[in-house]
ZAKEVEX-13978 format. One line per field, with one value per residue (C-alpha): residue number from 0; residue in one letter; x, y, z. Coordinates in steps of 0.5 Angstrom, whole numbers, plus 500, padded with zeros to 3 digits. Layout:
residues N
vexdren (NUM_...) .
kolke (a_...) .
u (X_...) .
v (Y_...) .
w (Z_...) .
//
This chain:
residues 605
vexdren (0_1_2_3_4_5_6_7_8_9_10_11_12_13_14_15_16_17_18_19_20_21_22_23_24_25_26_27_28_29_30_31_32_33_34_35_36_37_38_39_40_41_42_43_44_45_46_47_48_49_50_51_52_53_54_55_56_57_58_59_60_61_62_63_64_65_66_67_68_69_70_71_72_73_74_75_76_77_78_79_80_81_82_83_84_85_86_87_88_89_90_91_92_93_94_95_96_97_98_99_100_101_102_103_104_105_106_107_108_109_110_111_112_113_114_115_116_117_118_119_120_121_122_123_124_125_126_127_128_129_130_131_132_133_134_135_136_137_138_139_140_141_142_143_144_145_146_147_148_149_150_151_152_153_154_155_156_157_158_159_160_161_162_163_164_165_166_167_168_169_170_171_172_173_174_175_176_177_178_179_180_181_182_183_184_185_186_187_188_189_190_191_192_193_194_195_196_197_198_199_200_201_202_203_204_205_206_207_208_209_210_211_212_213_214_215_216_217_218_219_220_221_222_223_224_225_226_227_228_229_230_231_232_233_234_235_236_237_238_239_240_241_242_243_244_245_246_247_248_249_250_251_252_253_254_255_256_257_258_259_260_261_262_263_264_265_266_267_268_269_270_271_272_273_274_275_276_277_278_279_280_281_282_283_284_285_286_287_288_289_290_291_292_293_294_295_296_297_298_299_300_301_302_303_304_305_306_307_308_309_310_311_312_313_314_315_316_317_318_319_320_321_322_323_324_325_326_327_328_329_330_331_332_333_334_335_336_337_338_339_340_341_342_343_344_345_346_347_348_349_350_351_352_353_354_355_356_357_358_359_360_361_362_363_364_365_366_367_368_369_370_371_372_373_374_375_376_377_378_379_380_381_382_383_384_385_386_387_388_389_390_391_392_393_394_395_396_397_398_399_400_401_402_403_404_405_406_407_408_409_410_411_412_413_414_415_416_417_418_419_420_421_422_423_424_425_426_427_428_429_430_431_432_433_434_435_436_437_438_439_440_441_442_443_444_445_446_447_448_449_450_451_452_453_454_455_456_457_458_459_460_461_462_463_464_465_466_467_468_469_470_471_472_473_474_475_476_477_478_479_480_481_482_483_484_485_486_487_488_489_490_491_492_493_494_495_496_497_498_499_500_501_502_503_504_505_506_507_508_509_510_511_512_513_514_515_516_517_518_519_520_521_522_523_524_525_526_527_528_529_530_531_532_533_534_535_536_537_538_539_540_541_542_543_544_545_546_547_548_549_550_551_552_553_554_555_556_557_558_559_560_561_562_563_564_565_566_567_568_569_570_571_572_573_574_575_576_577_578_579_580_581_582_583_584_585_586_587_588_589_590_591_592_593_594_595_596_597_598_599_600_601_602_603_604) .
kolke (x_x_x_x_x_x_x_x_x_x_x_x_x_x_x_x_x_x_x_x_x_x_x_x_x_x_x_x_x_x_x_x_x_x_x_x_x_x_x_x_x_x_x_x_x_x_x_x_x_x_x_x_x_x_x_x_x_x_x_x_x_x_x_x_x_x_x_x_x_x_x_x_x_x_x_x_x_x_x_x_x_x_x_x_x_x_x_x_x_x_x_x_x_x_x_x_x_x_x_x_x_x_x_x_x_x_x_x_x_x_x_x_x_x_x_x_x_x_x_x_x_x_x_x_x_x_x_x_x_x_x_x_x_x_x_x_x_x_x_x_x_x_x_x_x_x_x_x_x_x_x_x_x_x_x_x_x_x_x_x_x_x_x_x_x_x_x_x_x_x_x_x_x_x_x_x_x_x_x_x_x_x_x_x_x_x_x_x_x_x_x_x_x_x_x_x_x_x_x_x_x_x_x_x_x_x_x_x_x_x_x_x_x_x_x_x_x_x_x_x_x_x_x_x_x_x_x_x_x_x_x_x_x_x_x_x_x_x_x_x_x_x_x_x_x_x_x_x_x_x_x_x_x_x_x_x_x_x_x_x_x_x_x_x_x_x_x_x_x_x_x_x_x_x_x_x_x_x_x_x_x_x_x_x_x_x_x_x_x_x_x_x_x_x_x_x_x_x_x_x_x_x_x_x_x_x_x_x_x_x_x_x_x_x_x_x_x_x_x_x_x_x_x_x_x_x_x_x_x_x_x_x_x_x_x_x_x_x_x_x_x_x_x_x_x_x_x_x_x_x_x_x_x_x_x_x_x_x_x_x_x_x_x_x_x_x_x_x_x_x_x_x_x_x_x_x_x_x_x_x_x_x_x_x_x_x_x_x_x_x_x_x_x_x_x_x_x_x_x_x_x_x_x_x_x_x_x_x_x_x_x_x_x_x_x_x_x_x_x_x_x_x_x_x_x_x_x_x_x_x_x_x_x_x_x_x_x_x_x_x_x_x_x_x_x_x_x_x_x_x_x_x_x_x_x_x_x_x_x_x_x_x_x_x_x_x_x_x_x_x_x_x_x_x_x_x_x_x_x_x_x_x_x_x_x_x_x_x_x_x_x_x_x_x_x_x_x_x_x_x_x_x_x_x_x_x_x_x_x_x_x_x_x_x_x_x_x_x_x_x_x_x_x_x_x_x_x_x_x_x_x_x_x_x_x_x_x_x_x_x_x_x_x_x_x_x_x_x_x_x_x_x_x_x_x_x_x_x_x_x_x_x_x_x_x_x_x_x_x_x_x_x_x_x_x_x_x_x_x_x_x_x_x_x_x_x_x_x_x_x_x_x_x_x_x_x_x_x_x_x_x_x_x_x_x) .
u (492_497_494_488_491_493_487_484_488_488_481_482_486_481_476_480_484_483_479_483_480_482_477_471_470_475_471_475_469_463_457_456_450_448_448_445_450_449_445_442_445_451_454_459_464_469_475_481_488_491_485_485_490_485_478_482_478_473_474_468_464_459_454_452_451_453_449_448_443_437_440_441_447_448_454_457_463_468_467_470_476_479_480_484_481_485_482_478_479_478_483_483_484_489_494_495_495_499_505_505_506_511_516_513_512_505_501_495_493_488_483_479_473_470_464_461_455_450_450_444_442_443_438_438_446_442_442_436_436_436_429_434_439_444_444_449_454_453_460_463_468_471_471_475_478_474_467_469_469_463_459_462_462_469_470_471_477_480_483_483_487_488_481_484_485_486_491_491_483_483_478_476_471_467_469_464_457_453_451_457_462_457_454_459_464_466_473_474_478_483_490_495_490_493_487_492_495_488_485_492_492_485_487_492_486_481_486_487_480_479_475_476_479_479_482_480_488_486_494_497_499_497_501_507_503_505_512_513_514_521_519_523_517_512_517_518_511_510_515_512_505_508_507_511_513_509_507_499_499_495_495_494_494_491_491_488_491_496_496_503_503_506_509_512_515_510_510_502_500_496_491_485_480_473_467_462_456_456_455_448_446_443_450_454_449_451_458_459_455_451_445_437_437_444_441_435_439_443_437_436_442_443_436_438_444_440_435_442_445_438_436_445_442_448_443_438_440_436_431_437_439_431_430_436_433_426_430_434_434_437_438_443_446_447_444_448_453_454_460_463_466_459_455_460_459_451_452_456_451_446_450_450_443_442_447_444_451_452_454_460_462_468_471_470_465_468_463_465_465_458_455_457_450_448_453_447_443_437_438_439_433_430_434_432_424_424_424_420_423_425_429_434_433_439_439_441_447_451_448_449_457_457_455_460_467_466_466_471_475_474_475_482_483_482_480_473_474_481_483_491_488_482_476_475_474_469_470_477_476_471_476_477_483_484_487_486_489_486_490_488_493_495_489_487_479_474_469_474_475_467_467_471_468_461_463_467_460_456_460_460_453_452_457_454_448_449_454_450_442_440_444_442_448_455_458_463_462_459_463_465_467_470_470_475_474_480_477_470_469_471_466_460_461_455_455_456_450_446_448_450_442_442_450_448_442_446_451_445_442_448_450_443_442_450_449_445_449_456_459_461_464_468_468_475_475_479_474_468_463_463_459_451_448_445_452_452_446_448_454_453_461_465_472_473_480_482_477_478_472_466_460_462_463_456_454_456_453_446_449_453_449_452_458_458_459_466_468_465_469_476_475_479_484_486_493_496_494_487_481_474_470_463_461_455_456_458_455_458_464_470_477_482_489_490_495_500_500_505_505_509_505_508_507_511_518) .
v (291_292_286_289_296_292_288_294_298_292_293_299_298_292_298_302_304_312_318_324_332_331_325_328_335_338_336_337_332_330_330_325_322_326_323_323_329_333_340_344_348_345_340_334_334_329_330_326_327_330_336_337_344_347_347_351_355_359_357_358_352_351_343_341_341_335_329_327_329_333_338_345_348_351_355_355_356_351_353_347_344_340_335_328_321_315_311_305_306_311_315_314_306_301_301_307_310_304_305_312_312_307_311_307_310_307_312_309_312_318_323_329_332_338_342_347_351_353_360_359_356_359_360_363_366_369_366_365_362_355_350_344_340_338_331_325_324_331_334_339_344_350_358_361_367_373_368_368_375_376_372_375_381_383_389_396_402_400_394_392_387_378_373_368_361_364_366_372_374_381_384_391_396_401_408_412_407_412_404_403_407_412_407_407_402_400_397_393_389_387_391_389_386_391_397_402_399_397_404_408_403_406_413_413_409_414_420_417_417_424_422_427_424_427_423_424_422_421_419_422_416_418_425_421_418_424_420_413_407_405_398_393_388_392_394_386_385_390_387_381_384_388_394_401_405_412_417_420_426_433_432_437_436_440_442_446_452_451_443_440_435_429_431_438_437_436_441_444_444_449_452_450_454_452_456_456_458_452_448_446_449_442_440_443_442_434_435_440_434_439_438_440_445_448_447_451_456_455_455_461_465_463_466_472_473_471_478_481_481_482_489_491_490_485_478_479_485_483_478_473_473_472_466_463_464_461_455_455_448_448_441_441_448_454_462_465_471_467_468_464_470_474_467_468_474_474_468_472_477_473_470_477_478_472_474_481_483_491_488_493_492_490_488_481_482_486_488_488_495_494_493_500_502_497_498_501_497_499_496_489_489_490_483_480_483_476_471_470_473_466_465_469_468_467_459_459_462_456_453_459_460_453_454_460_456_451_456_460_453_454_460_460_454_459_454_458_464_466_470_467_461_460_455_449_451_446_448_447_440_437_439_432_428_432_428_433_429_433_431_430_427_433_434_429_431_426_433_438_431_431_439_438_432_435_441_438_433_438_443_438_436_443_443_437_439_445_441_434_435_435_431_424_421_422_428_431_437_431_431_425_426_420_422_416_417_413_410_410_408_414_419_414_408_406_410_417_416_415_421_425_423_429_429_422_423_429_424_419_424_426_419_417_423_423_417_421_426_422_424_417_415_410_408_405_402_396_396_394_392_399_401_401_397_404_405_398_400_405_401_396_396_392_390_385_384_379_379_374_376_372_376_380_376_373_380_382_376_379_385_383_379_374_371_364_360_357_364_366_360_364_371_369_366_371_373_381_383_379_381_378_383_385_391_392_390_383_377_374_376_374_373_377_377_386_389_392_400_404_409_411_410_412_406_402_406) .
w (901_896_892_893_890_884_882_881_877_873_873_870_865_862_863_857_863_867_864_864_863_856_854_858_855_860_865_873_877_878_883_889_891_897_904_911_913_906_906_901_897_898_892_893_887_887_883_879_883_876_877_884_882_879_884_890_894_892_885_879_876_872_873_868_860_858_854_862_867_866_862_867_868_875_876_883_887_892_899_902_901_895_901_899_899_898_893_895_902_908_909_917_916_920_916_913_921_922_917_918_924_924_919_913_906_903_899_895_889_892_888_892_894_894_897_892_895_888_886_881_875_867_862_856_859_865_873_877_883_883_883_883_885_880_879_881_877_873_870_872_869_872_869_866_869_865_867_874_874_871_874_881_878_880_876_876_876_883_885_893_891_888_890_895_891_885_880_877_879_882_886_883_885_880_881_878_881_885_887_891_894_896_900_904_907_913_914_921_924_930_931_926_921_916_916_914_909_906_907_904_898_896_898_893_887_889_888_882_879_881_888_893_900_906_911_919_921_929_929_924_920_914_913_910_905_899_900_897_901_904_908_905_907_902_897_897_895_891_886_887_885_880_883_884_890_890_893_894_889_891_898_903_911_915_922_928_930_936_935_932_926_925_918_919_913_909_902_904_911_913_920_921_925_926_925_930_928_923_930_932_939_940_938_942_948_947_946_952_956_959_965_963_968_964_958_958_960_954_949_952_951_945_944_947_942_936_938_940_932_930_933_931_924_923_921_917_914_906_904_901_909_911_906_910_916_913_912_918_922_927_929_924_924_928_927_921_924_932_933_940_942_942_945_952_953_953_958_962_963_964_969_972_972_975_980_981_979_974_969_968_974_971_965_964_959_953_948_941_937_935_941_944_944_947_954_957_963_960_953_956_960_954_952_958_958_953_959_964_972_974_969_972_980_984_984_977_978_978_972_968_971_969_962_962_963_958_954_957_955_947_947_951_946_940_936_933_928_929_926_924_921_915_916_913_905_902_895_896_900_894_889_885_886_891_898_905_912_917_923_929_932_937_939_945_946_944_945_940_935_935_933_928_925_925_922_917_915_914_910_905_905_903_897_895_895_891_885_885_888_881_878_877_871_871_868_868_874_878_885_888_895_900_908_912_919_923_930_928_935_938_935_934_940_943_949_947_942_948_950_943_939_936_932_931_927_923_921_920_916_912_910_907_904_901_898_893_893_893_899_902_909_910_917_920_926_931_936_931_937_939_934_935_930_928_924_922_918_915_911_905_903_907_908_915_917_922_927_934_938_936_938_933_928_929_930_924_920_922_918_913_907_902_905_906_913_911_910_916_919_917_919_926_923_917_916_916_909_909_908_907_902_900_896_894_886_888_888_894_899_897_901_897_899_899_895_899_899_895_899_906_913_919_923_919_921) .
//
């Protein structure tokens, strides 16, 4: 075999011996002929071992454009490979296995092979799709970095982080495209795959290009990031990425009223109470998991409270307040002036009537100040006279008391209008560059995160509308506004939207309304086979870090478009740090190795 080695190097020499990049146009490889086992859109190159260094995984090249061939150019990327081949024999033939496994040296000369999947063909510097296979034996050059970009289209303010395979090739998202971020993103993956560094790292991006963020932090891991990080890890990688340790500028945590931080230190940290009558009564039946029976009694309560503050002239009392009315839906939010406190206290005395108790028999019902000329019993027969008889029998009276204690639970935990915290200020929250952590890791009900979020929803989508309803370009009083829910799974998994239809249909709606208004969300989520496919649609931006269960890998193919089948084929074995990213601009997805954050998590203490 060595002699045979050697004849044909002598070959070679008589041939004007090997041909190098340098005589060939700058050339890396050439096409194969295609085999039994060759699949469309896929392309054979084989490449000289001099070359093999320049088509990594996920490189650029351009097919074609020589004197050789049918004269298309094609342009493609490497999805498999480069693989080693030894020359003039297989690289799984008897006497290499043998010399090898022997303790033997015996390296022939090798060259290398790479597949390549055709991402279109180039006319006149436009791409279309391709028509053709490109020809055996075309050439094959690779792109230059600003080509390679272009033709991913890689651009932008934001910078997730460095293309796998790739030099110095960032991976960069636009900041001011209504076309991307608004379309919202979904940032999925096992514990560990590094989420939080992915999403502190664009915190800090977006608060640099004058994006307002609000981050829903169910563990209180993102209330440090004001500071720069002190992990000798992340310092370590900063340095080599040529970056700097920084805290996030203009930031703010808020928390609920009587719930504790994680960062009681921090320099702005303020109470939050929740307003209810921001709440759709349809929602709060949802939240509160109510019974049919219980829930037309409910409706019917906040009927009668609605009469209540009308006849006390306290809403509507103009036509500004009429024209609210009119336009009230209230399966997106509830009547105007309807505090908690005045929605209990006419349960509990429907309560009573259903129970043919005097309903100032004792003290548990305490009427606010205005309603003191309605303490006599003939005027709330007048609020009763509304309803049929048999609403108020006394077989109801388990429903309505049953109603009566989930209220009685909020209003003991005194997270609705109270008095010694302020509510949420959206025009505060949409402020550009403004970051807000709402901290929610105190707070262990699923039900009162699920308040605060939907609150919190529909009070941007209101300051949305009202800064960029009408604005179609990008000027200068353009909101952007950015919404990171932590532990997506949570507040929208597949069993509670079964049973919460209504919330849900408030945050579909939001969603698809807010990417014309530039209120995105950004879905965070370690158990991605929890949320319905509904949520899934709702997203055009994803970042995918290790995933190891492979129903939600095929799953999420049927989602996810334009990522290749090997890329695919690595998204169980990505390393912390890694990522598989698809936004909306890009041709394709592409692996990308994230930037370490800069700023200080409280996980990584």
């Amino acid at each position: 075999m060595i002699q045979y080695n050697d004849v044909l190097e002598q070959e070679i020499e008589k041939a004007g011996g090997p041909i190098t990049p340098s005589e060939n146009d700058g050339r890396v490889g050439v096409t194969m002929f295609d085999v039994a086992g060759s699949a469309d859109n896929l392309i054979s190159v084989v490449v000289p071992r001099e070359c093999l260094r320049e088509l990594p995984a996920q490189a650029l090249v351009q097919i074609g454009a020589s004197n050789e061939g049918d004269g298309r150019i094609y342009q493609g990327i490497v999805v498999k490979g480069p693989f080693f081949e030894p020359d003039g024999i297989r690289g799984d033939s008897a006497v290499i296995v043998t010399t090898a496994a022997n303790g033997m040296m015996f390296m022939p000369k090798y060259h290398g092979r790479v597949m390549v999947e055709l991402l279109g063909e180039i006319k006149d510097g436009v791409m279309t799709p391709p028509r053709f296979r490109p020809l055996p034996n075309s050439p094959v050059y690779t792109l230059s970095l600003e080509e390679s970009r272009k033709t991913l289209n890689l651009t932008g303010e934001i910078v997730l982080g460095r293309a796998i395979g790739h030099e110095n090739m960032e991976v960069r998202i636009p900041s001011r495209k209504k076309s991307v971020l608004p379309r919202h993103i979904g940032i999925l993956g096992t514990t560990g795959g590094g989420k939080s560094t992915t999403v502190s790292g664009l915190v800090s991006q977006f608060q640099k290009n004058g994006i307002a963020t609000i981050i829903i932090d169910t563990e209180g891991e993102y209330t440090h990031i004001n500071d720069p990080t002190k992990n000798p890890v992340m310092l370590k990688s900063l340095e080599q990425r040529g970056l700097f340790p920084e805290g996030v500028k203009n930031t703010k945590i808020l928390k609920l009223v009587g719930d504790d931080t994680t960062n009681p230190e921090h320099p702005h940290v303020e109470n939050l109470t929740l307003t209810f009558e921001y709440l759709s009564p349809y929602s709060i039946i949802e939240i509160l998991g109510l019974s049919e029976a219980q829930q037309q009694r409910f409706l019917k309560a906040y009927d009668i409270a609605r009469s209540v503050l009308k006849k006390l002239g306290i809403f509507p009392v103009n036509d500004e307040d009429n024209k609210k009315l009119y336009d009230l839906d209230e399966f997106e939010r509830g009547y105007y002036n309807l505090d908690l406190k005045l929605l209990y206290d006419v349960v509990a005395a429907c309560q009573k009537k259903a129970a043919k108790e005097d309903l100032f028999s004792n003290d548990e019902i305490t009427f606010p100040s205005q309603w003191i000329k309605y303490r006599k019993k003939e005027e709330w027969d007048k609020f009763f006279s509304l309803f049929k008889d048999g609403d108020f029998k006394s077989d109801n009276v388990a429903s309505w008391r049953a109603i009566q204690g989930q209220l009685s639970l909020w209003i003991r935990l005194k997270i609705f209008d109270n008095k010694d915290a302020k509510p949420f200020n959206f025009e505060d929250l949409t402020i550009p560059g403004r970051v807000t952590i709402l901290d929610l890791s105190d707070t262990k009900s699923t039900k009162i995160r699920n308040l605060v979020i939907a609150e919190l929803l529909k009070g941007l989508m209101d300051v949305q509308d009202k800064y960029n309803g009408k604005k179609s370009g990008d000027t200068d009083d353009i909101r952007r506004v950015m919404v990171v829910i932590e532990e997506a799974h949570e507040f929208l998994s597949i069993q509670r939207i079964d049973k919460m239809r209504n919330l849900y249909e408030q945050v579909a709606s939001i969603a698809k309304r807010g990417r014309k208004r530039w209120l995105g969300l950004t879905f965070v989520t370690q158990l991605p086979q929890h949320l319905p496919d509904d949520v899934l649609a709702l997203l055009n931006n994803f970042i995918l870090h290790k995933i190891s269960d492979a129903n939600v890998i095929s799953r999420l193919k049927r989602t996810v478009g334009g990522i290749d089948e090997s890329i695919w084929d690595k998204a169980k074995n990505l390393s912390a740090g890694q990522a598989i990213v698809k936004f909306n601009h890009m041709n394709r997805g592409i692996l990308t190795a994230i930037d370490p954050t800069p700023c200080k998590l409280l996980m990584e203490e």
